[in-house]
C-alpha positions in Angstrom: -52.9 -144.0 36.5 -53.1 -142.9 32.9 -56.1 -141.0 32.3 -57.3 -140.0 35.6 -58.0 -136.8 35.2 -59.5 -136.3 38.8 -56.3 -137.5 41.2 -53.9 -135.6 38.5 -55.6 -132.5 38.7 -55.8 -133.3 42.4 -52.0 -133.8 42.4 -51.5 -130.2 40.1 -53.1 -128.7 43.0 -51.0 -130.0 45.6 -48.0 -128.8 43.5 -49.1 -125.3 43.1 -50.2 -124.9 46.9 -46.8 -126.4 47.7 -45.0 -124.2 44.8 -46.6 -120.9 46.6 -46.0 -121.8 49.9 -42.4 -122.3 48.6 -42.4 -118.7 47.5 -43.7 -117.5 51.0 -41.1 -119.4 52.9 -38.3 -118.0 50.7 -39.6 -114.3 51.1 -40.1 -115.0 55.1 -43.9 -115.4 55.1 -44.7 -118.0 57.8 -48.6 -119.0 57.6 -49.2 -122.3 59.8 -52.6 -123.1 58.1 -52.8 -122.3 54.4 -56.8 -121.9 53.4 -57.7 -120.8 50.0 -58.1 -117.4 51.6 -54.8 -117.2 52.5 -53.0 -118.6 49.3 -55.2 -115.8 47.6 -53.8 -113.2 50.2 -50.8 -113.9 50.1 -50.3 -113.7 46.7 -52.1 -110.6 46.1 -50.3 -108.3 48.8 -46.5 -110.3 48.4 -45.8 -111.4 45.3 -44.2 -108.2 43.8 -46.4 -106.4 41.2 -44.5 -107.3 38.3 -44.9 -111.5 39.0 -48.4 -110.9 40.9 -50.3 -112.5 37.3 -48.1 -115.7 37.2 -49.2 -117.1 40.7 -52.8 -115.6 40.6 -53.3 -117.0 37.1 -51.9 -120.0 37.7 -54.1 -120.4 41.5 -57.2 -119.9 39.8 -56.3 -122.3 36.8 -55.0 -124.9 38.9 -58.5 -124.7 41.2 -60.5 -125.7 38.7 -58.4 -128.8 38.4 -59.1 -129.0 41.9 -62.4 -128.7 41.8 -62.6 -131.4 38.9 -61.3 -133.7 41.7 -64.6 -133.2 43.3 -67.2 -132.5 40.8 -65.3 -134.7 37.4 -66.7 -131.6 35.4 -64.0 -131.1 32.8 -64.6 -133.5 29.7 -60.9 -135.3 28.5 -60.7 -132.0 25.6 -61.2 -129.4 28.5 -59.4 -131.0 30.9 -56.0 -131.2 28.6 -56.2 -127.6 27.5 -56.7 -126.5 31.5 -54.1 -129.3 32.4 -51.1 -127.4 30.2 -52.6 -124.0 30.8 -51.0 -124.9 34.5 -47.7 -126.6 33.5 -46.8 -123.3 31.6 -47.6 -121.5 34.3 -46.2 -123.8 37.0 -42.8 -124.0 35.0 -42.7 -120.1 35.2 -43.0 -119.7 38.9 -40.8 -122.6 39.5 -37.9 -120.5 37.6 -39.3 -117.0 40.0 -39.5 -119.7 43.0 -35.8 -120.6 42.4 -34.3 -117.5 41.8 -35.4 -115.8 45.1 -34.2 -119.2 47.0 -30.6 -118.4 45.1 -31.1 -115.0 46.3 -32.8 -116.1 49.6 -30.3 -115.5 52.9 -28.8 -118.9 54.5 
C-alpha cells in the first residue's frame, strides 16, 4: 500500500539482491545460497573495476531500506531521499545488467 515505507523498502531489497544475482548468472557466477557476505563478495572481486561503485553503492543504500523493514528507522523525509538514491542507482545496473545478457553466450 501507499505509504508503507517498511514492505517497499523490503521489496527494493528484493530487487537489488535479485538485480545482482542477475549480474552473477550472466557473467557465470553460480552461488546456491546468497548471504549478505556473499552479495558483498561477489561484487567486490567480479564486478569489473570500472562498474564495482554502482552495485556496492547501490547494496549498501538499498540495506538500509532493508533494515528499515525491521527497525522502521527512517522518518517519511529520510526514507524518500534513501528510496530515490536506489532507483538511480537500480536503473544504472539494470542498463550494465542488460548489456552483458545481450553480450552473454546462448
Amino acid at each position: 500500500e501507499r505509504g508503507d515505507t517498511r514492505q517497499a523498502g523490503e521489496k527494493m531489497w528484493g530487487a537489488v539482491t535479485v538485480l545482482v544475482k542477475l549480474y552473477a548468472a550472466a557473467k557465470g557466477v553460480f552461488i546456491s545460497h546468497w548471504s549478505l557476505k556473499k552479495l558483498y563478495n561477489f561484487v567486490e572481486n567480479n564486478v569489473e573495476v570500472r562498474l564495482r561503485d554502482v552495485f556496492a553503492d547501490m547494496l549498501d543504500k538499498a540495506f538500509v531500506l532493508h533494515t528499515h523493514f525491521y527497525e522502521g528507522h527512517l522518518d517519511s523525509v529520510a526514507f524518500e531521499r534513501r528510496w530515490e538514491e536506489v532507483v538511480k542507482l537500480v536503473e544504472r545496473a539494470r542498463e550494465i545488467v542488460f548489456k552483458r545478457l545481450a553480450r552473454a553466450p546462448t
